[in-house]
C-alpha positions as CSV (number, residue, x, y, z in Angstrom):
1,X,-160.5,-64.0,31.1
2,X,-164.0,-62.5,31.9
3,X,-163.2,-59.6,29.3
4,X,-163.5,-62.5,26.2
5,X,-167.3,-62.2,26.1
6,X,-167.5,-58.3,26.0
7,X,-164.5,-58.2,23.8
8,X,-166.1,-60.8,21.2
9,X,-169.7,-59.3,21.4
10,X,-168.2,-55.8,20.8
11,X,-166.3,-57.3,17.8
12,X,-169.6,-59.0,16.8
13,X,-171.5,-55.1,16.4
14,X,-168.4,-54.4,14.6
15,X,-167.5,-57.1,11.7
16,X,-166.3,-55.0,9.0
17,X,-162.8,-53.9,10.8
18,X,-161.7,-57.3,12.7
19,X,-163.0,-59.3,9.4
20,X,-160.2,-57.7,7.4
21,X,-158.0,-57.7,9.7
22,X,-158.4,-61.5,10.1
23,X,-158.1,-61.7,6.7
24,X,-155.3,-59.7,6.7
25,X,-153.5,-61.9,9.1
26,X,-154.6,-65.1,7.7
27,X,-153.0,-64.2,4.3
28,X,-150.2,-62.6,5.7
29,X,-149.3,-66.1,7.5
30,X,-150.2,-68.2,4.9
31,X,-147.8,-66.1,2.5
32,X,-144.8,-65.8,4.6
33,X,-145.0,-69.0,5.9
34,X,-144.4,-70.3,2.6
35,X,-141.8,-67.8,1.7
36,X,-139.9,-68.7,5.2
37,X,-140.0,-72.7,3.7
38,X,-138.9,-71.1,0.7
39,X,-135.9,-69.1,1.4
40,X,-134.9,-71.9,4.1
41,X,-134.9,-74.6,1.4
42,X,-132.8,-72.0,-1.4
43,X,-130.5,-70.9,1.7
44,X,-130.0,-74.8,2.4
45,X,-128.5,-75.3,-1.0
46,X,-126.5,-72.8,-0.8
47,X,-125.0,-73.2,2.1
48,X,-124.5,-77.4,1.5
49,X,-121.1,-78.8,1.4
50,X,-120.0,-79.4,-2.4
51,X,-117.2,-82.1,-1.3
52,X,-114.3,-79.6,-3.3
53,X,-111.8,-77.0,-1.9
54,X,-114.1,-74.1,-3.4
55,X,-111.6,-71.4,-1.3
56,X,-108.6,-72.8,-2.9
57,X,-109.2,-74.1,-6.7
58,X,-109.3,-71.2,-9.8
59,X,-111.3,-72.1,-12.1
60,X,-111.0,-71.0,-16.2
61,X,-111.4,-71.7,-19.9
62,X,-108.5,-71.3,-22.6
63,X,-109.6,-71.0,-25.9
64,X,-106.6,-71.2,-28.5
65,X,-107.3,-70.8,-32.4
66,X,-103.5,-71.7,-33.4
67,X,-104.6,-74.5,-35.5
68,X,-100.6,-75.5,-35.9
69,X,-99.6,-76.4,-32.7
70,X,-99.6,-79.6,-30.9
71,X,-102.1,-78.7,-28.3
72,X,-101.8,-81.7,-25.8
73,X,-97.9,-81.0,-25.9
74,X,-98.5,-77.4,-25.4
75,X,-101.1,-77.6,-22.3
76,X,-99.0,-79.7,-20.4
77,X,-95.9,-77.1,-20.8
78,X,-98.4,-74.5,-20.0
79,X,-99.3,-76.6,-16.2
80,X,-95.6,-77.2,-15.7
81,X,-95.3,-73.2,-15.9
82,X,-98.4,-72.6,-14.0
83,X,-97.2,-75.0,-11.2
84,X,-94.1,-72.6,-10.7
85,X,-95.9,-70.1,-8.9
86,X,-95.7,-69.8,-5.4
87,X,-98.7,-70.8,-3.6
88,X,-99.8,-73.4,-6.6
89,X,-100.2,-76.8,-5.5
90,X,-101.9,-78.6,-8.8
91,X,-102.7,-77.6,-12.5
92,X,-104.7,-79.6,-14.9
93,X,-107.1,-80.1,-17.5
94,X,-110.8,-81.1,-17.0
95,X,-113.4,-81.6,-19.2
96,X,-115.7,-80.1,-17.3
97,X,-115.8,-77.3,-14.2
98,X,-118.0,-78.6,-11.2
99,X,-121.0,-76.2,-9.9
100,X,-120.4,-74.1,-13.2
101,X,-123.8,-75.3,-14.8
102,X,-121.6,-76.2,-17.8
103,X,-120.1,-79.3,-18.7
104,X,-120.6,-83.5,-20.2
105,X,-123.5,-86.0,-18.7
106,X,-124.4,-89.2,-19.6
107,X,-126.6,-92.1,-18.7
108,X,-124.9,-94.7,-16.9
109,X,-126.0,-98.3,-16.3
110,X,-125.2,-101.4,-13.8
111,X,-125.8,-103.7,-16.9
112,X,-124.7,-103.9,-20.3
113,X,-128.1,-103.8,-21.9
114,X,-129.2,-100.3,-20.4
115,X,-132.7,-100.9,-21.0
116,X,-132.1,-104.2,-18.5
117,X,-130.7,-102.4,-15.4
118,X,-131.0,-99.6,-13.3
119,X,-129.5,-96.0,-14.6
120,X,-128.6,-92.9,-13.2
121,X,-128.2,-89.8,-15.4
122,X,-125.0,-88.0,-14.2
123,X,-122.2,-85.7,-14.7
124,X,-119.3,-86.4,-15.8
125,X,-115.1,-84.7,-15.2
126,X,-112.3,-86.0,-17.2
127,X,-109.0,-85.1,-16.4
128,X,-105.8,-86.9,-15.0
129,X,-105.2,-89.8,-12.3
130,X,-104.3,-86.2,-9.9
131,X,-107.9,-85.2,-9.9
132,X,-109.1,-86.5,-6.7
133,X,-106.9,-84.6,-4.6
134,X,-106.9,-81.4,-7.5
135,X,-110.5,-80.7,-6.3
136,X,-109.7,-81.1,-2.6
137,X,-112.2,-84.6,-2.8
138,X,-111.7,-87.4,-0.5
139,X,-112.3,-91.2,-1.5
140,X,-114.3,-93.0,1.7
141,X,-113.9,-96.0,0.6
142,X,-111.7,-97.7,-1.5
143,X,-109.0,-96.4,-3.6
144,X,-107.7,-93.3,-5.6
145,X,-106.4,-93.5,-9.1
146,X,-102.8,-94.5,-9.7
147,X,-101.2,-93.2,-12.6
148,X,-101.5,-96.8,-14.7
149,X,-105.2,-96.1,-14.7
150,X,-105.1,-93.1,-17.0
151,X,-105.3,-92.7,-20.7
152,X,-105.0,-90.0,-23.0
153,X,-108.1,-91.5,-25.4
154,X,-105.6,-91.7,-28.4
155,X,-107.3,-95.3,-30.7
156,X,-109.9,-95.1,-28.9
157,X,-108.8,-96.0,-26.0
158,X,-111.3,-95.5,-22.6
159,X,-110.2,-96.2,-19.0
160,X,-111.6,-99.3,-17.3
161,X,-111.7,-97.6,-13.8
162,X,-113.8,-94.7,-12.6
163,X,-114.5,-92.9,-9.0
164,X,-118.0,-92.1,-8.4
165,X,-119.9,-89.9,-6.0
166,X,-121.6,-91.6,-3.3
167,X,-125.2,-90.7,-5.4
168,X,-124.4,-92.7,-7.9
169,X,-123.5,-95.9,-6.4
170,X,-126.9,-96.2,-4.1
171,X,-129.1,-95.6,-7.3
172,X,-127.2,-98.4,-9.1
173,X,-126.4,-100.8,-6.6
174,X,-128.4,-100.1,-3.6
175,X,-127.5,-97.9,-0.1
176,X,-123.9,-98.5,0.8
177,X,-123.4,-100.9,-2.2
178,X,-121.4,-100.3,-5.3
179,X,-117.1,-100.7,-4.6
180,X,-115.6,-102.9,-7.5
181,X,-118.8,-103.0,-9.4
182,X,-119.2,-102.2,-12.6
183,X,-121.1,-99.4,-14.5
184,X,-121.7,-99.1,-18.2
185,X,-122.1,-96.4,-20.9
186,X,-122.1,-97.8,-24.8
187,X,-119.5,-99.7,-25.3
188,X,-117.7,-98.5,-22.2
189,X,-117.3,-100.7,-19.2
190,X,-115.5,-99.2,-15.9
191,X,-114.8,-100.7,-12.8
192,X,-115.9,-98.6,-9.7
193,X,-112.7,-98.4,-7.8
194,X,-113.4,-95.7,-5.3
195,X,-116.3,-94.0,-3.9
196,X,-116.5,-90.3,-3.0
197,X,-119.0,-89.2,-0.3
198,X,-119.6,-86.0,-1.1
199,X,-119.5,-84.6,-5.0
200,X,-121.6,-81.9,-6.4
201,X,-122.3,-82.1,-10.6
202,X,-121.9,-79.2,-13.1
203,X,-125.7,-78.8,-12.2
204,X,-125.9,-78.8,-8.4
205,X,-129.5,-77.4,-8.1
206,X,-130.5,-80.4,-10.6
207,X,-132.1,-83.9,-10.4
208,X,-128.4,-85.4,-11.1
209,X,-127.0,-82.7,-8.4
210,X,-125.5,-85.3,-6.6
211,X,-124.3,-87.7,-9.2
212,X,-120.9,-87.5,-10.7
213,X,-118.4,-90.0,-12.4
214,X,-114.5,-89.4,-12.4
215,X,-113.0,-90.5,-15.3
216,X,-108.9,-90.9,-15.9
217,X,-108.8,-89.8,-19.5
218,X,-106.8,-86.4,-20.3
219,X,-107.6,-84.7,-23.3
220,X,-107.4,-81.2,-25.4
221,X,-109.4,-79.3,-27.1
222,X,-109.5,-75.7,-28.6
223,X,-111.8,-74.9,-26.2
224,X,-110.4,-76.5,-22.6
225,X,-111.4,-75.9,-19.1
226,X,-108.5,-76.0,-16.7
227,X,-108.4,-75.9,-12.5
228,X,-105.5,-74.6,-10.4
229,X,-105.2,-76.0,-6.8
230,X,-104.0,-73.1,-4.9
231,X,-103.1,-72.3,-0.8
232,X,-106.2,-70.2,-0.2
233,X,-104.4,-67.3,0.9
234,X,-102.7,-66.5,-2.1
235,X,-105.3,-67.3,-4.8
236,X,-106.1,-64.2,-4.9
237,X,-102.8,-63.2,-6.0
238,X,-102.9,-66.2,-8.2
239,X,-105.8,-65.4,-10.3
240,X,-104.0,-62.6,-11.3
241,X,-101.0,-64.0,-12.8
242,X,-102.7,-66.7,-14.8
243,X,-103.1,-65.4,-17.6
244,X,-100.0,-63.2,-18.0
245,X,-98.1,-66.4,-17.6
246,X,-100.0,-68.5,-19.9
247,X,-99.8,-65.6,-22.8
248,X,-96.5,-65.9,-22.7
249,X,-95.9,-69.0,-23.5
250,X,-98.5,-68.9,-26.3
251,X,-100.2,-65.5,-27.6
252,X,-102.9,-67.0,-30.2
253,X,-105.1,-67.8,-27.6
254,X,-107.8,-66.0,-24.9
255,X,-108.2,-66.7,-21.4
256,X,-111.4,-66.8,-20.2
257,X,-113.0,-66.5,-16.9
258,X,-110.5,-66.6,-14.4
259,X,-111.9,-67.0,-10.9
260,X,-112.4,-68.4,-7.9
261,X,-114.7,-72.0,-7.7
262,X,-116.5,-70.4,-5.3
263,X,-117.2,-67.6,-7.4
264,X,-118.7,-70.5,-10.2
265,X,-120.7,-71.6,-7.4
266,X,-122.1,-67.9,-6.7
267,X,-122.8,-67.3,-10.4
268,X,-124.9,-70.6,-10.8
269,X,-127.4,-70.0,-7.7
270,X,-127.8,-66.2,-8.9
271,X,-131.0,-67.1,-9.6
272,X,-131.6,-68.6,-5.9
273,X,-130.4,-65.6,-4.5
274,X,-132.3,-63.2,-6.3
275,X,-135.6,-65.7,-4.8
276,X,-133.9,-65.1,-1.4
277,X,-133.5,-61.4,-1.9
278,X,-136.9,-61.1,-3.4
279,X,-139.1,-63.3,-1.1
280,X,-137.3,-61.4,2.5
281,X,-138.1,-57.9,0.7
282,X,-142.1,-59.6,0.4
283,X,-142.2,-61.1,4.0
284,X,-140.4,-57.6,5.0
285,X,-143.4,-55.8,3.3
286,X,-145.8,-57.6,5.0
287,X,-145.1,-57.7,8.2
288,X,-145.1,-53.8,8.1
289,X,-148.1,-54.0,6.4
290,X,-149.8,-56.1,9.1
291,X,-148.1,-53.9,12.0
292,X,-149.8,-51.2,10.3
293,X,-153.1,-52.5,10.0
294,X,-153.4,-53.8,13.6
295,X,-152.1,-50.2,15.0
296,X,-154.5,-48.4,12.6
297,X,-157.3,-50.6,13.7
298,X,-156.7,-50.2,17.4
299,X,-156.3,-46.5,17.1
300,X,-159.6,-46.4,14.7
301,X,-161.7,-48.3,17.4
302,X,-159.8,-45.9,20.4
303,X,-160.5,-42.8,18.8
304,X,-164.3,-44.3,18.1
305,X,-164.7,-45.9,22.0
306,X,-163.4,-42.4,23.8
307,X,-166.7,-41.5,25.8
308,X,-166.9,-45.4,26.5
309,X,-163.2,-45.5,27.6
310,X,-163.9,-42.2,30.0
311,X,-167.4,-43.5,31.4
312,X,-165.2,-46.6,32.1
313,X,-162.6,-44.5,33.6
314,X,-165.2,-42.1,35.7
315,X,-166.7,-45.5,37.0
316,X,-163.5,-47.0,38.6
317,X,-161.9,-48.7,35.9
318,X,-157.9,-48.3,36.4
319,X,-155.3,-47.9,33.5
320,X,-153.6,-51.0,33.6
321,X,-157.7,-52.7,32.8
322,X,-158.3,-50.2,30.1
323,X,-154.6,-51.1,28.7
324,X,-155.4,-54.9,28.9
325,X,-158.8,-54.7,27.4
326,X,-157.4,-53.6,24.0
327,X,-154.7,-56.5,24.2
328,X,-157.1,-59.1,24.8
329,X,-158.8,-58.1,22.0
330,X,-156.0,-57.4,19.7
331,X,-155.2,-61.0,21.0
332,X,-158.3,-62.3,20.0
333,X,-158.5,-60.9,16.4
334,X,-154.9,-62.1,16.1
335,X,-155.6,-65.7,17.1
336,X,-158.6,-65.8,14.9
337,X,-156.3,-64.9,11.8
338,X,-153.6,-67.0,12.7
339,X,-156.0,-70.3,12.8
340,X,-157.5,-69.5,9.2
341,X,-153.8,-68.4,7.8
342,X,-152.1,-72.0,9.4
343,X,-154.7,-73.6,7.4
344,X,-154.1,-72.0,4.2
345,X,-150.7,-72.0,4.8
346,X,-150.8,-75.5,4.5
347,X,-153.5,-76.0,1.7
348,X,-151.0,-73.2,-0.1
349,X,-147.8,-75.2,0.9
350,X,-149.4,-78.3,-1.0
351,X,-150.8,-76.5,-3.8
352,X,-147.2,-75.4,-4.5
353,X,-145.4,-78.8,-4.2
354,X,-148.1,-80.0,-7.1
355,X,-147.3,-77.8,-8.7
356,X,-143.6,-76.3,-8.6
357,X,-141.7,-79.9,-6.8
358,X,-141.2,-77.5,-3.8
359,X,-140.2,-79.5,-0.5
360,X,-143.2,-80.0,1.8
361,X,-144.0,-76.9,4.0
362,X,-142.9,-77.6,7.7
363,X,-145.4,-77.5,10.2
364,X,-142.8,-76.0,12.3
365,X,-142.2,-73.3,10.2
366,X,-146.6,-72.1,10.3
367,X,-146.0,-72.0,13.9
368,X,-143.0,-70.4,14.1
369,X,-144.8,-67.3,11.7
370,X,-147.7,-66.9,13.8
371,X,-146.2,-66.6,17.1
372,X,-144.1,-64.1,15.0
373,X,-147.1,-62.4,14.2
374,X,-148.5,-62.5,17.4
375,X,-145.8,-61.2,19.4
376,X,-145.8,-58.1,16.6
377,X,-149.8,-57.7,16.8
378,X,-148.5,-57.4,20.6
379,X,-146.3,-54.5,20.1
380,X,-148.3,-53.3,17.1
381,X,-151.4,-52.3,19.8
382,X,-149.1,-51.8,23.0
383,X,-149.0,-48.2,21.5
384,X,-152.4,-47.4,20.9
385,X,-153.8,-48.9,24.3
386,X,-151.5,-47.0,26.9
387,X,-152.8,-44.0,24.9
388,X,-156.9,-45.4,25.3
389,X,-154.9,-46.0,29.1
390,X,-154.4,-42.5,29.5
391,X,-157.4,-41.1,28.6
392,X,-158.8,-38.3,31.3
393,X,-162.2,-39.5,32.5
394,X,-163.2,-35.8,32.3
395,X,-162.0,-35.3,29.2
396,X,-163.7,-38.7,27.8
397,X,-166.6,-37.7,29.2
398,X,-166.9,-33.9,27.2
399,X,-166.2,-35.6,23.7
400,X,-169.0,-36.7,21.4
């Protein structure tokens, strides 16, 4: 620890080279840091559970434009057909496609007079009393529909029941609170029968994310979303036969957009994973950027120390001191860089949660990036000093 003085009054008679690479350091932390909280927070996301059987549902929209047909007859022929294939478990109707970014919301209320009570904006799926186990969901507490709660909407007619995600029921009524209560929308009043844990929206990356309502009410339209429940290891099979088999039971329509729900998901964090893709290829570029300035630097101030290094050398000096003296120093600079880029990691990190509603910066995270960078300024230098190591006290001695 006696080399510290030497090492910081020789950096001293030479600012210009460690003062850039401090501040080369320093931003490089501050920058990837942020990224690291970044991509961590996106990969999150996408990694979460949705609460539905993403591997095993196919997801797709029919449009038909035969105007003469009795459409609500015709779509259930067309799931009867569909549920013939092998490997199909359930085929229905939906209003709406979870994680598609597509879809109905509304604002719901725990008291008639909305403007009285507390709301929750949310998505919204209608379909038939088989939806809960369609999507692969599981009700935690209380019940599932039963096929008395359904209606097809014909005069008007709107269930008085509805399953809601987990979300929704804390907002309204409080943490853990919520079964047998009731929620309102207009003129609509439904009684909360059942509860689902987990239950991603048509907008999963969105304030209402988390907040869906499951409505018994089956309708058609010209333009209808439907969901096949499938065994997993034939969808793929599956998806391929859909539309074939629809066609020919009516050929004045298009099918649209066969594929997996998994493959929805994918399509609506495309955005997310172009961050990901985009913020690694930054944090990649840096770091080699940083490598490289610390090995230039070392190598500069070598190449610049060689009669100093010899002299050194011809006085008694051994390799190994020689070889340590540069990573002390390197370690110096390093530390020095690291303590000004933790705190504008964090002045950064809360510049861009004012600004952008990004999730507080980790203090883990800053300290996980500079020993990062430390342990590469390491091996960035270990190059550079076994060569200043290995420098021939005669030869040192000769150069100018």
């Amino acid at each position: 620890m006696l080399e510290i003085k030497p090492i910081i009054n020789t950096l001293m008679r030479s600012k210009a080279g460690a003062l850039l690479l401090i501040l080369q350091i320093a931003i490089t932390l501050a920058i990837v840091s942020n990224a690291l909280s970044i991509v961590s927070n996106r990969l999150d996301k996408l990694t979460e559970d949705t609460g539905y059987d993403e591997q095993g549902i196919i997801a797709f929209t029919v449009l038909t434009y035969n105007r003469n047909i009795d459409r609500a007859k015709q779509f259930k022929e067309d799931m009867l057909k569909l549920k013939e294939i092998d490997g199909v478990i359930e085929a229905m109707t939906v209003s709406s496609i979870p994680l598609s970014s597509s879809g109905g919301s509304w604002t719901i209320s725990n008291h008639p007079d909305e403007l009285q009570g507390k709301r929750a904006d949310s998505g919204y799926i209608q379909a038939n009393h088989r939806m809960v186990s369609a999507f692969g969901l599981t009700v935690s507490e209380g019940r599932d529909f039963e096929a008395q709660d359904e209606t097809d909407g014909s005069d008007g007619q709107f269930p008085s029941v509805a399953i809601v995600s987990r979300a929704v029921a804390n907002k309204l009524f409080g943490e853990g609170k919520g079964l047998n209560e009731f929620v309102y929308s207009g003129d609509n009043m439904m009684k909360i029968v059942g509860i689902v844990e987990t239950m991603k929206s048509q907008w999963p990356d969105s304030k209402m994310g988390d907040n869906v309502v499951l409505i018994p009410i089956e309708r058609s339209s010209m333009y209808q979303r439907v969901i096949v429940k499938t065994q997993p290891s034939k969808r793929a099979q599956i998806i391929k036969m859909i539309e074939p088999t629809l066609l020919e039971n009516e050929r004045q329509r298009v099918i649209i957009g066969v594929k997996g729900l998994d493959t929805a998901k994918q399509q609506t964090y495309q955005r997310d994973t172009l961050m990901i893709r985009m913020l690694v290829a930054l944090i990649v570029f840096l770091a080699i950027i940083t490598a490289l300035g610390i090995f230039g630097l070392t190598h500069f101030n070598i190449s610049k120390r060689t009669k100093q290094i010899g002299t050194r050398r011809a006085l008694g000096a051994r390799k190994s001191a020689i070889f340590r003296y540069f990573l002390v120093e390197n370690t110096v600079v390093t530390l020095f860089g690291v303590a000004v880029g933790s705190v504008a990691a964090m002045f950064m990190g809360g510049q861009l949660m004012a600004l952008y509603s990004i999730p507080t910066l980790d203090g883990s995270i800053v300290l996980y990036t500079a020993l990062v960078i430390v342990v590469m300024s390491l091996l960035s230098v270990y190059q550079p000093a076994k060569r200043a190591a290995n420098i021939s006290p005669s030869i040192a001695t000769r150069s100018i």
